[in-house]
KOLTOR-511761 format. One line per 8 residues: their letters; for each residue x, y, z of C-alpha. Coordinates in nm, 2 decimals. Example, Ala and Ser with C-alpha at 12.3 -4.5 7.8 and 13.67 -1.06 7.14 Angstrom:
<nodes>
as	1.23:-0.45:0.78; 1.37:-0.11:0.71
</nodes>
This chain:
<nodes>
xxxxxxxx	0.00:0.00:0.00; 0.30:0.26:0.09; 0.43:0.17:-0.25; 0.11:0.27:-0.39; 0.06:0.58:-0.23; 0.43:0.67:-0.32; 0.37:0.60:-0.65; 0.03:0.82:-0.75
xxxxxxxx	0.21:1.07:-0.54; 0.52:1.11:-0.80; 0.23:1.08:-1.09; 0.06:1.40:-0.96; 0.40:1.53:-0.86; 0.51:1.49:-1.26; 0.17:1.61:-1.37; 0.22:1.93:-1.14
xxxxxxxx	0.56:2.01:-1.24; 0.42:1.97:-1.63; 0.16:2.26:-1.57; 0.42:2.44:-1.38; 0.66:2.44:-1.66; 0.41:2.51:-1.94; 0.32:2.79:-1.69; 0.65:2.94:-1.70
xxxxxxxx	0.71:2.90:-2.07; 0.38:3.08:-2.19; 0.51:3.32:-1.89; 0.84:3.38:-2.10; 0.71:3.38:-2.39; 0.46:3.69:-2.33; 0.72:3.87:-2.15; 0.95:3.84:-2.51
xxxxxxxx	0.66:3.91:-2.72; 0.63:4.27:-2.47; 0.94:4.31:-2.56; 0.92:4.26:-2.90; 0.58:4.45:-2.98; 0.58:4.73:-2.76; 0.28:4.78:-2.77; 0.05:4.86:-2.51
xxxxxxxx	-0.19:4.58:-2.51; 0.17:4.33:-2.43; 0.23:4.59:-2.16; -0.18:4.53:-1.99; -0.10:4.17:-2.01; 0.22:4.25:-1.83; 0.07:4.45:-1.58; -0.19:4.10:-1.57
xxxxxxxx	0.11:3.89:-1.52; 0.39:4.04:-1.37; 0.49:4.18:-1.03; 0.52:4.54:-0.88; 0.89:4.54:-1.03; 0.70:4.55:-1.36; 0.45:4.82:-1.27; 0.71:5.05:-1.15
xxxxxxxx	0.90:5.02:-1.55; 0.55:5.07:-1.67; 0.47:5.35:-1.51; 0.79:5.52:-1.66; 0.79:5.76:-1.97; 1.10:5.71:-2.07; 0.97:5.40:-2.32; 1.30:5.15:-2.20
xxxxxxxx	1.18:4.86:-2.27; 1.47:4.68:-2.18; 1.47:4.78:-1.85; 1.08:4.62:-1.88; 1.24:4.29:-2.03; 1.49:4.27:-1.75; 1.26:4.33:-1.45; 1.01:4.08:-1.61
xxxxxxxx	1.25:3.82:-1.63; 1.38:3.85:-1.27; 1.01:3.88:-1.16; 0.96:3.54:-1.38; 1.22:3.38:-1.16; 1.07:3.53:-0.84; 0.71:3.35:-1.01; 0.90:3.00:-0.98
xxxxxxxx	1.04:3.00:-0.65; 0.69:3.08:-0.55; 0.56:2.78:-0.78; 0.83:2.56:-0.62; 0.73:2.65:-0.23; 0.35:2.60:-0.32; 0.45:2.28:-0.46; 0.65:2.15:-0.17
xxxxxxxx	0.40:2.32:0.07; 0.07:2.09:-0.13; 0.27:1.80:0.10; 0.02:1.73:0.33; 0.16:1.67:0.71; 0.22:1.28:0.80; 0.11:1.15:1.12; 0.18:0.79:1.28
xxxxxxxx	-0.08:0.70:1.52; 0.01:0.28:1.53; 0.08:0.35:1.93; -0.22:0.66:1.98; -0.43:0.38:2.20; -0.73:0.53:2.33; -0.68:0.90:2.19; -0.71:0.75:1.89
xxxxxxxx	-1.07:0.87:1.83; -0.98:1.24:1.89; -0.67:1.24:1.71; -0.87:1.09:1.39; -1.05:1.34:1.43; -0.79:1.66:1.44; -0.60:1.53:1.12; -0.92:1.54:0.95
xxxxxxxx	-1.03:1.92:1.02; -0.67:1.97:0.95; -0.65:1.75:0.61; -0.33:1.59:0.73; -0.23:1.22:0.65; -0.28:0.92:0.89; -0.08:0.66:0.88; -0.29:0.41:1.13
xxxxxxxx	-0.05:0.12:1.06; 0.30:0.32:1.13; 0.48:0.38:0.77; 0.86:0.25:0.61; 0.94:0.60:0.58; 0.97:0.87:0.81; 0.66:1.08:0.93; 0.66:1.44:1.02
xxxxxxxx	0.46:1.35:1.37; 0.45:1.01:1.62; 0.18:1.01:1.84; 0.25:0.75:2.13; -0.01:0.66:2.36; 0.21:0.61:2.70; 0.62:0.73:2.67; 0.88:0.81:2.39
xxxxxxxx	1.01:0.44:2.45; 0.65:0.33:2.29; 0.90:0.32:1.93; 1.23:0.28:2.00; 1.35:0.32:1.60; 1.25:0.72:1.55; 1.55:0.94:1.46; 1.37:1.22:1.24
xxxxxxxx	1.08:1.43:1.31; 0.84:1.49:1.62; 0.72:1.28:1.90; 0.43:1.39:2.15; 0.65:1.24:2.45; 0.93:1.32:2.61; 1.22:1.07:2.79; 1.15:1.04:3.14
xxxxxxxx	0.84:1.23:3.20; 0.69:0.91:3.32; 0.88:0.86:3.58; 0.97:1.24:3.67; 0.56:1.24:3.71; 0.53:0.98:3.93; 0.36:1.09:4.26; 0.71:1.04:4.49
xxxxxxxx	0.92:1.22:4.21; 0.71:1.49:4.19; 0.68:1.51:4.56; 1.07:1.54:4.58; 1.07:1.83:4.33; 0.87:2.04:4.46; 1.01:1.99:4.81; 1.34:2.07:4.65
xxxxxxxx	1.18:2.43:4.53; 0.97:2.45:4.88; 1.35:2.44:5.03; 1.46:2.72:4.86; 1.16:2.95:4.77; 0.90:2.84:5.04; 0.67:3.13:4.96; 0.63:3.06:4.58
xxxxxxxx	0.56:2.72:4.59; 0.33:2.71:4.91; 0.06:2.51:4.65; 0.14:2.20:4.70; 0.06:1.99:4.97; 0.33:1.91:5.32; 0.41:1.55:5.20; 0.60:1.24:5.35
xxxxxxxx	0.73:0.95:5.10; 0.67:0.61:5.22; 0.78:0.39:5.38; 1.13:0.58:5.42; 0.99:0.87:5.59; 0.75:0.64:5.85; 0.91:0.73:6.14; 0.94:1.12:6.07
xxxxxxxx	0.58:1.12:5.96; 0.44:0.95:6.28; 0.69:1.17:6.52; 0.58:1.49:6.38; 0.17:1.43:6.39; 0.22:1.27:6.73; 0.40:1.59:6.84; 0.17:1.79:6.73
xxxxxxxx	-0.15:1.62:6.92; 0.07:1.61:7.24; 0.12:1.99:7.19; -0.27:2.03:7.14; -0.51:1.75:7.19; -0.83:1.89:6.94; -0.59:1.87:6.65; -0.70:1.60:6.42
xxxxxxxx	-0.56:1.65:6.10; -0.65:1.44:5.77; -0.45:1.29:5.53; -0.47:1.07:5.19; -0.24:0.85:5.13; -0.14:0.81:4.73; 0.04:0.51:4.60; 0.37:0.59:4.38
xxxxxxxx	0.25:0.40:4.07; -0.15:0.44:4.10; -0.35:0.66:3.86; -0.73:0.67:3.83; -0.79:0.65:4.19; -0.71:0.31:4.28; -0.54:0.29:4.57; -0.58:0.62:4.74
xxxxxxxx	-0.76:0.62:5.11; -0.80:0.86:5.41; -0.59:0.78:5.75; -0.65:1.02:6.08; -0.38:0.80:6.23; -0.03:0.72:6.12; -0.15:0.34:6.28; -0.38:0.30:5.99
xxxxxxxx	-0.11:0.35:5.71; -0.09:0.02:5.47; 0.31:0.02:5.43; 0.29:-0.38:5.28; 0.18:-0.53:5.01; 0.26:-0.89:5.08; 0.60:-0.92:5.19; 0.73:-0.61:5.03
xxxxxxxx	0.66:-0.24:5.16; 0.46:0.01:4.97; 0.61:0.30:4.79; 0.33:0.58:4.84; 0.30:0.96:4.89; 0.11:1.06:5.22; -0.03:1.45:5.18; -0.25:1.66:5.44
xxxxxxxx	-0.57:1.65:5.33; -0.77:1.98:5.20; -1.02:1.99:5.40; -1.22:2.32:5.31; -1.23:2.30:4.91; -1.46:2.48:4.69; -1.84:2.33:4.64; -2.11:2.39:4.38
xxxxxxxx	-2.45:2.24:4.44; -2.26:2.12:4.76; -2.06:1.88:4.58; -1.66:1.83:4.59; -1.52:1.90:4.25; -1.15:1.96:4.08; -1.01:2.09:3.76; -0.84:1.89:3.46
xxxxxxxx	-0.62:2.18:3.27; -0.42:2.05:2.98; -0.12:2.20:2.91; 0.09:2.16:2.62; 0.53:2.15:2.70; 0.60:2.29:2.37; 0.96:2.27:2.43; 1.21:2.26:2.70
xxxxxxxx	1.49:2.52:2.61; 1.42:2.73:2.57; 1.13:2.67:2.83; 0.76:2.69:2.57; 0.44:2.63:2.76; 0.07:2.65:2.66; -0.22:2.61:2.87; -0.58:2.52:2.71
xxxxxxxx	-0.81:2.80:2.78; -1.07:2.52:2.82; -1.07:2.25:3.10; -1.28:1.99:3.25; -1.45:1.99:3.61; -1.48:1.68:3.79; -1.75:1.63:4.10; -1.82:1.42:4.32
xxxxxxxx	-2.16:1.24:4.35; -2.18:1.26:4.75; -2.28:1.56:4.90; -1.95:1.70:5.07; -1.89:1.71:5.45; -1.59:1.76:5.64; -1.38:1.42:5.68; -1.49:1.26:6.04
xxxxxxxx	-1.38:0.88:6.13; -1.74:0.79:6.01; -1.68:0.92:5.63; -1.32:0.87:5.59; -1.42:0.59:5.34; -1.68:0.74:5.14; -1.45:0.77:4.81; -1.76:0.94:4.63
xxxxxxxx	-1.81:1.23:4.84; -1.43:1.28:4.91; -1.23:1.15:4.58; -1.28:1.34:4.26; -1.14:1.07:4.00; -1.39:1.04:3.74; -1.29:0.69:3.71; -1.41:0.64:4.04
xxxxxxxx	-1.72:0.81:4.03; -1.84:0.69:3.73; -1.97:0.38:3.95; -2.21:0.57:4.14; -2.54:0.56:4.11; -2.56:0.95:4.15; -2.35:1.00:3.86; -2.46:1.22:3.60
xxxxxxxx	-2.38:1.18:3.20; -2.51:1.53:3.05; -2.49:1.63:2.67; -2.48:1.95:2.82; -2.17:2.15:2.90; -2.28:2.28:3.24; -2.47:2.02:3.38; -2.38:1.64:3.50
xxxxxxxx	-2.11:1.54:3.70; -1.85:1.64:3.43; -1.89:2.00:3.31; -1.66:2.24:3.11; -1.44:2.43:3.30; -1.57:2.77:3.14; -1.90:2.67:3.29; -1.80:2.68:3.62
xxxxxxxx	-1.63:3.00:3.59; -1.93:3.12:3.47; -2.10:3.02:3.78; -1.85:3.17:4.00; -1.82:3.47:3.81; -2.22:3.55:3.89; -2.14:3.49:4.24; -1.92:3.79:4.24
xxxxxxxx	-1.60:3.61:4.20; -1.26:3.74:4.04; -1.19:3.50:3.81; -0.92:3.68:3.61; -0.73:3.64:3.97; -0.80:3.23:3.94; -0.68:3.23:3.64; -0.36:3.40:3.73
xxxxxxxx	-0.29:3.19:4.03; -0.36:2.91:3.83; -0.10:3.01:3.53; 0.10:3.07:3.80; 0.10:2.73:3.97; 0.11:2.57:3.64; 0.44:2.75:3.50; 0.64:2.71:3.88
xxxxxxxx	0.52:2.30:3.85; 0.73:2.29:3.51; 1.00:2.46:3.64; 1.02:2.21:3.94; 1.01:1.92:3.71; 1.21:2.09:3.42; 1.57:2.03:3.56; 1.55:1.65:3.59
xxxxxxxx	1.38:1.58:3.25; 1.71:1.76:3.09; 1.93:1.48:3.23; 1.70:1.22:3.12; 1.63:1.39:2.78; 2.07:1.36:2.72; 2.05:1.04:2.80; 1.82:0.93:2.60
xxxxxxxx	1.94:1.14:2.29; 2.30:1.25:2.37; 2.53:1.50:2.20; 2.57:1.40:1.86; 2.34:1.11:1.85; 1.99:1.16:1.55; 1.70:1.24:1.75; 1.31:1.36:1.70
xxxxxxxx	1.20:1.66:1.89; 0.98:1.62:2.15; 0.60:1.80:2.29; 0.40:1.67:2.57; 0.05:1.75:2.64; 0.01:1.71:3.06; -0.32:1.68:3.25; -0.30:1.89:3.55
xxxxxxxx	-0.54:1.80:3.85; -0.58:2.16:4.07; -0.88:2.20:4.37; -0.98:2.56:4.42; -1.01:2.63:4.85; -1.29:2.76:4.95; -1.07:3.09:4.98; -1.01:3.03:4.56
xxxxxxxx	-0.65:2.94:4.63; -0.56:2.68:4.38; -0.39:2.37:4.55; -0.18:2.10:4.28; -0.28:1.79:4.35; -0.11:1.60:4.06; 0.00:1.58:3.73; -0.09:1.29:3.48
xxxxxxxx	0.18:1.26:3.19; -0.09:1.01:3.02; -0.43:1.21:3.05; -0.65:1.01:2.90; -0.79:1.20:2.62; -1.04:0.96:2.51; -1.42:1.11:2.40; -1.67:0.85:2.46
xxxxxxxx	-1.75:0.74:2.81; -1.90:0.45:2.91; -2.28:0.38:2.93; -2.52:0.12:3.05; -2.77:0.06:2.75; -2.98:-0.31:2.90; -2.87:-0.47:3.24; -2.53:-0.57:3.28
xxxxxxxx	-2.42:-0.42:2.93; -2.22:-0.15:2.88; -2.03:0.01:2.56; -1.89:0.35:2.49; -2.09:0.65:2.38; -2.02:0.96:2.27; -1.93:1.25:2.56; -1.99:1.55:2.38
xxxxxxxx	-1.86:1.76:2.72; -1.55:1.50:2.65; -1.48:1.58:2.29; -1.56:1.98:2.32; -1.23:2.01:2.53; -1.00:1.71:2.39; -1.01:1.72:2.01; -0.96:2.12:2.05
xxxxxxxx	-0.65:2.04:2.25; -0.49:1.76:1.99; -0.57:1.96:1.71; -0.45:2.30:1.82; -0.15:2.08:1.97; -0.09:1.97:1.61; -0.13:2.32:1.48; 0.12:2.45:1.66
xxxxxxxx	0.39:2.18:1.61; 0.35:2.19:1.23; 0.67:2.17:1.08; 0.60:2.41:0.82; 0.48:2.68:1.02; 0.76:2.66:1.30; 0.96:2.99:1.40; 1.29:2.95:1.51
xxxxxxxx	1.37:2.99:1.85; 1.49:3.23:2.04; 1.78:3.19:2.31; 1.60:3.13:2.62; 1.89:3.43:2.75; 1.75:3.68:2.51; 1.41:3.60:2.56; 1.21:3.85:2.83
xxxxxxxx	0.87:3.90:2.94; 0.66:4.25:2.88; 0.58:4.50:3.11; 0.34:4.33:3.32; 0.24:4.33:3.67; 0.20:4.09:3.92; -0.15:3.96:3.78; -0.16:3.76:3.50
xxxxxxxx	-0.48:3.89:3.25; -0.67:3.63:3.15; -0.71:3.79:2.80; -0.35:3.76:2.69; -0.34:3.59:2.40; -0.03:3.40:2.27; 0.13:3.64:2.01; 0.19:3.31:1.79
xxxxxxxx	-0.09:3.24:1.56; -0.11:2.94:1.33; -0.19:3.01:0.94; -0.43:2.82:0.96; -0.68:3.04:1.13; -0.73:3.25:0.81; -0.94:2.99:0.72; -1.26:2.78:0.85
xxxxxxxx	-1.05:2.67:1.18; -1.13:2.84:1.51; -0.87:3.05:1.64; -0.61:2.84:1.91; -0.74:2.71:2.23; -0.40:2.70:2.37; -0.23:3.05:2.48; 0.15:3.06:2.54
xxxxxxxx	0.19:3.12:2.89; 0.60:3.07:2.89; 0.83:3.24:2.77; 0.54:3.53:2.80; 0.59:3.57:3.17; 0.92:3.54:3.17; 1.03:3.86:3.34; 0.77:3.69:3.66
xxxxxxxx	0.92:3.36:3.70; 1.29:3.36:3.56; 1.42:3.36:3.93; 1.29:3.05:4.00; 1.52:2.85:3.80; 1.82:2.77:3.97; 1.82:2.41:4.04; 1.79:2.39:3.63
xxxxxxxx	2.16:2.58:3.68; 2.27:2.27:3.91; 2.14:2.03:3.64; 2.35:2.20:3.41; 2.64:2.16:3.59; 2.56:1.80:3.68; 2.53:1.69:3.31; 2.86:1.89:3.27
xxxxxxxx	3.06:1.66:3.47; 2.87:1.30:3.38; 3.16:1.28:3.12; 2.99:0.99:2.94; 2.73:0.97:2.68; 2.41:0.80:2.83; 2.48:0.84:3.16; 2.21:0.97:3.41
xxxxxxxx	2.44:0.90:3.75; 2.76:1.07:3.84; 3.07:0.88:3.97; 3.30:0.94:4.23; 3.59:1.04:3.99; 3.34:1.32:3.86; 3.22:1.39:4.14; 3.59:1.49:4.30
xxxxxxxx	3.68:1.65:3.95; 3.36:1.88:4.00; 3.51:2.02:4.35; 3.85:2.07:4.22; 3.74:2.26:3.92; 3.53:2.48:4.06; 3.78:2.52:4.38; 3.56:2.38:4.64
xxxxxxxx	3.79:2.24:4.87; 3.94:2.41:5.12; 4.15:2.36:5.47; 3.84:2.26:5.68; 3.68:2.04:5.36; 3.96:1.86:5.19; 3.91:1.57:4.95; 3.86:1.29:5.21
xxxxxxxx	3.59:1.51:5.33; 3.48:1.52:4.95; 3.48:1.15:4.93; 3.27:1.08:5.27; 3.01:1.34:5.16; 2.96:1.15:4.83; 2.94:0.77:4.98; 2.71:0.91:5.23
xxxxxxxx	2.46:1.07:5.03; 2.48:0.85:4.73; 2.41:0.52:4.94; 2.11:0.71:5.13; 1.97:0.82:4.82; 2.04:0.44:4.65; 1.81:0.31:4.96; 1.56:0.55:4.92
xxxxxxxx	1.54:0.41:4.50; 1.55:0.07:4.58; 1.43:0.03:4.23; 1.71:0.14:4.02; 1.97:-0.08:4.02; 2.23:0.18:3.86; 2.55:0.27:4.09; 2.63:0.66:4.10
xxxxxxxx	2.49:1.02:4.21; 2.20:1.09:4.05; 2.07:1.45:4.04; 1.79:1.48:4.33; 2.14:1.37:4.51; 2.37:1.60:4.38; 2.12:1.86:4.43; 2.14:1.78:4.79
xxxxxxxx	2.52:1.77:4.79; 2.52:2.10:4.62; 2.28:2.23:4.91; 2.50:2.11:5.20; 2.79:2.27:5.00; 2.62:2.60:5.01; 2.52:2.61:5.37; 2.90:2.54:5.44
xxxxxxxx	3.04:2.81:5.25; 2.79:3.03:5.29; 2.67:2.98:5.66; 2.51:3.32:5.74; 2.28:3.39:5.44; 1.92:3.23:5.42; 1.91:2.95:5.18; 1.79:3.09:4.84
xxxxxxxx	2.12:3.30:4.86; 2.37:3.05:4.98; 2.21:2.87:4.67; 2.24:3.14:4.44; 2.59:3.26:4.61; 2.78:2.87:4.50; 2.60:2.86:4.16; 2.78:3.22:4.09
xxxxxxxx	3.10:3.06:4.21; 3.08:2.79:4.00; 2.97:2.94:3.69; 3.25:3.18:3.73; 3.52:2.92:3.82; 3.40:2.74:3.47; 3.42:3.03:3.27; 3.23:3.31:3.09
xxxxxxxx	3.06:3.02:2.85; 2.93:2.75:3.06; 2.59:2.94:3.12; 2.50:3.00:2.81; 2.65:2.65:2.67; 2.52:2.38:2.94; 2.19:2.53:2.85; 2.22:2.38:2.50
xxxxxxxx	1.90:2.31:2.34; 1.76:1.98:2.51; 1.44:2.08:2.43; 1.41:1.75:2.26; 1.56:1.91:1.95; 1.87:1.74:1.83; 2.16:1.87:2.05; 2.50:2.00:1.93
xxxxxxxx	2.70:1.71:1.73; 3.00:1.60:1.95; 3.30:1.75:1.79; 3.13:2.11:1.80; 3.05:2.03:2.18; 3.42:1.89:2.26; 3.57:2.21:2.09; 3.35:2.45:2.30
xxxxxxxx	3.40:2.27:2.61; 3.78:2.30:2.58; 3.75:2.63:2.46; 3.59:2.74:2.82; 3.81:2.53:3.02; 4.09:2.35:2.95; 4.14:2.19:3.23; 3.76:1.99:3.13
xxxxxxxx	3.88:1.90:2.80; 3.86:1.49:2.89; 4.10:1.43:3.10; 4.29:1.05:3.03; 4.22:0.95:3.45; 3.84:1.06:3.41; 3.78:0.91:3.09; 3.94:0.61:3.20
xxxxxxxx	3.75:0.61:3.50; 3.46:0.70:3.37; 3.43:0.45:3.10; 3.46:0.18:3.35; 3.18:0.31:3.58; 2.93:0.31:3.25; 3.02:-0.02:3.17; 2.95:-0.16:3.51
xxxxxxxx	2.58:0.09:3.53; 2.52:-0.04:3.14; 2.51:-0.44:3.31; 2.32:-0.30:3.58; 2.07:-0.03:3.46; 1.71:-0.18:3.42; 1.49:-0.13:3.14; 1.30:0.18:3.15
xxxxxxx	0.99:0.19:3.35; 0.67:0.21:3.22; 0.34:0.34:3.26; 0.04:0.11:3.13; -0.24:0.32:3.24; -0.43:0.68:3.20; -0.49:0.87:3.43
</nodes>
């Protein structure tokens, strides 16, 4: 069949370029018969046929007609570099959707209304677009063109890595980051966990606090329960203990018609650097099908008046399927704003805070998807560029603060739901509520990662944020608009929110600086851990090491943190300082040198050291596009590297060294995990 298509393609190609050249000839031949005539019905058929050029020698008394034959032929060559980008541009987009799984449906349906070509059954040749249903690893053989995942966001999502970010960002900038849940990882942090809530009803006995307990790997709300008591934790699942998140419950949220409900945003990772976010200006809102009361010992297991998960309470009997947008127990998110915005609410506020949460969550998560992105694709090897659409699940307070309460790197984006038709059989219907929000998101997703209509990119150093203050309009449209709107397609759904606010949230990157300093010194291609060699050729190069902190020091500080950290990962089986470790490293470093300033400058304060000690360069350099676009080839990278430092160019002891290490993590990394569900 991909023979045949390729075929009929070159016929109509041939046929094309046969009109084209008859075009050109009749073209040449008027324009010599203008020149021969001069007469002034040759110059009207000019003026029919040519460009400006040729209406400015027109317009001229002089009666050079040369000067007429001259512009005319230029302006004919001008005619054919325009035939020849039309002719290119009648290529329709090619999209592979053999690994869509259940978006399939909606993405069907966005290639249509954009008159792309699907490839259902994947394709010999290269396509412009992969669509994989779970992770980039879902085909391991793409080396051209675009996927819609990127390495490692799977397991940078999971509920105990995303926990550990933001606590990392809660370290340093407390204030901005105050959104997210206080959070213990289980079962290493038992002990702290149950210390802490038993101090605090010793120190006042009418505390009872809540909490919900989140297993690492669950999605769709299995798993999840309500504990008063650190006594009713589950930490075992037969004989082996349960990796889980436990979170402090919100226990005032926002209700309409007295019901519990959260928000499903979709936001689109455009790119990573420099840093691109979108966020769909419509969501989804999920309720409950309990009437909501404060959590008591008596309702703690009433899942359906205190869990929002759709896939949860679509077992109810209360639940609600509603062809209309702002009814049921799923509405639009627009609907509900509506509703709040009668009541007197400031909902261009929401919306700020909410753009606001959303950009700061990236930004937490940003650094370590960078290491896993050059270790997937490294420095000189072929690779696709990368997008990621990412459901974000936020509950509104009853004060309208936004709270995160986790992100899904698989939100399932299917657009039927399923239905009951006789007793005891179900099958999937259309949601109309479903498709309004999902198929606008894929397509406008597509739109914007068309390879014909992408800009290049700015460097993320030159690129700043406008003149805006501290709120966040909720009119500001993105200033990049897709071609495609001039004609029957609806204007974008999806407004850039990064690099717009730039100017507002810049600051907050600095552990993305220790990330780039980390891959700096991994030394070999592939790698995601650093050894002990780099670790002590990190320290020396940026002068670290003084008197009071020699290199025995050095060495203790690395076994120490790097075996904590390799218990608190029992599933990765790969020897080495990974980054969450380093990180901490790089924060006890900082407090030593820098004892009397609060944190966020200590921080700041080393990185500065650093950056200096590695020269002018490294800033701008270790900040290399890993946006998932293909990186620098090697050679260019070696050259630039010794051009900052020297003393980095590779030495023979650390290469040696090195090599050894990867060879021993290569026989013991595992296979990459996966995710085989939606959330």
């Amino acid at each position: 069949m991909t023979c045949k298509h390729r075929g009929k393609s070159r016929m109509k190609l041939g046929k094309d370029d046969k009109k084209s050249s008859g075009k050109h000839m009749s073209e040449v031949s008027l324009h010599g018969s203008a020149v021969s005539a001069h007469t002034e019905k040759n110059l009207n058929r000019l003026h029919i046929k040519g460009t400006g050029k040729i209406l400015q020698g027109k317009s001229e008394t002089n009666g050079n007609y040369v000067t007429i034959h001259h512009e005319s032929s230029k302006s004919t060559q001008d005619t054919r570099r325009e035939e020849g980008f039309k002719t290119r541009r009648r290529r329709p987009v090619t999209v592979d959707t053999s690994k869509a799984k259940t978006s399939l449906e909606a993405l069907k349906i966005s290639i249509k209304q954009l008159k792309w070509k699907e490839f259902p059954l994947g394709r010999r040749a290269a396509c412009d677009i992969y669509w994989h249903g779970v992770s980039f690893h879902d085909n391991e053989n793409i080396v051209s063109g675009q996927v819609n995942k990127f390495p490692g966001m799977v397991e940078m999502l999971r509920k105990i890595n995303l926990s550990r970010a933001m606590r990392t960002m809660q370290e340093v900038f407390p204030e901005e980051y105050d959104f997210y849940p206080r959070s213990w990882i289980l079962p290493e942090e038992y002990q702290q966990f149950s210390s802490q809530i038993r101090m605090v009803k010793d120190n006042d006995a009418t505390v009872n606090t809540t909490f919900i307990v989140k297993p690492d790997g669950g999605s769709q709300g299995d798993g999840i329960y309500l504990i008063r008591d650190p006594s009713d934790l589950k930490l075992m699942t037969g004989s082996q203990a349960k990796q889980a998140v436990v979170q402090e419950y919100i226990q005032k949220p926002l209700l309409i018609d007295k019901l519990k409900f959260d928000i499903r945003l979709y936001v689109l990772i455009k790119s990573l650097e420099p840093l691109e976010i979108y966020i769909a200006k419509e969501g989804l809102t999920r309720f409950c099908t309990e009437p909501y009361q404060e959590p008591s010992q008596k309702n703690l297991s009433h899942v359906f008046m205190h869990l929002t998960n759709y896939s949860l309470n679509v077992h109810s009997g209360n639940f609600v399927h509603s062809d209309s947008q702002n009814t049921g127990s799923k509405r639009t998110l627009s609907s509900v704003l509506y509703r709040l915005a009668a009541k007197g609410v400031d909902i261009k506020r929401v919306w700020s805070d909410i753009i606001a949460l959303v950009i700061k969550t990236v930004i937490a998560v940003a650094p370590e998807l960078k290491v896993y992105y050059q270790a997937d694709i490294p420095p000189g090897k072929p690779g696709p560029t990368c997008f990621q659409i990412l459901g974000f699940d936020i509950l509104l307070m009853k004060n309208l603060k936004p709270v995160l309460l986790e992100v899904n790197s698989n939100p399932s984006m299917r657009i039927e739901h399923e239905q009951e038709v006789a007793p005891g059989v179900f099958e999937y219907v259309p949601s109309p509520v479903d498709e309004e929000v999902k198929v606008g998101v894929i397509r406008d997703t597509l739109r914007l990662m068309d390879p014909s209509h992408r800009k290049p990119t700015i460097p993320q150093l030159r690129a700043g944020g406008g003149e805006h203050g501290e709120e966040i309009p909720m009119e500001a449209e993105s200033q990049e608009r897709s071609r495609d709107e001039i004609g029957a397609l609806p204007s974008l759904c999806l407004k850039q929110v990064y690099p717009k606010y730039t100017k507002q949230f810049s600051f907050l990157r600095l552990v993305e600086r220790i990330a780039a300093l980390f891959i700096r010194f991994l030394g070999v291609k592939g790698n995601m851990r650093l050894g002990p060699t780099a670790f002590r050729t990190f320290i020396r190069t940026c002068k670290l090491s003084t008197s009071n902190f020699t290199m025995a020091s050095v060495d203790i500080l690395y076994i120490d943190i790097t075996r904590r950290w390799s218990g608190a990962t029992p599933e990765s089986r790969e020897a080495g300082m990974g980054l969450q470790a380093f990180v901490e490293a790089f924060f006890y470093l900082a407090g030593r040198r820098f004892k009397s300033l609060a944190r966020r400058e200590q921080v700041l304060s080393l990185l500065e050291l650093c950056e200096a000690q590695l020269g002018p360069q490294s800033a701008v350099e270790d900040r290399r596009s890993v946006s998932c676009s293909r990186a620098l080839p090697r050679a260019v990278k070696t050259q630039t590297m010794c051009l900052t430092n020297p003393q980095l160019g590779s030495p023979a002891p650390l290469r040696r060294a090195a090599s050894q290490e990867y060879r021993l993590h290569q026989r013991l990394k595992p296979r990459t995990l996966r995710a085989n569900v939606e959330n």
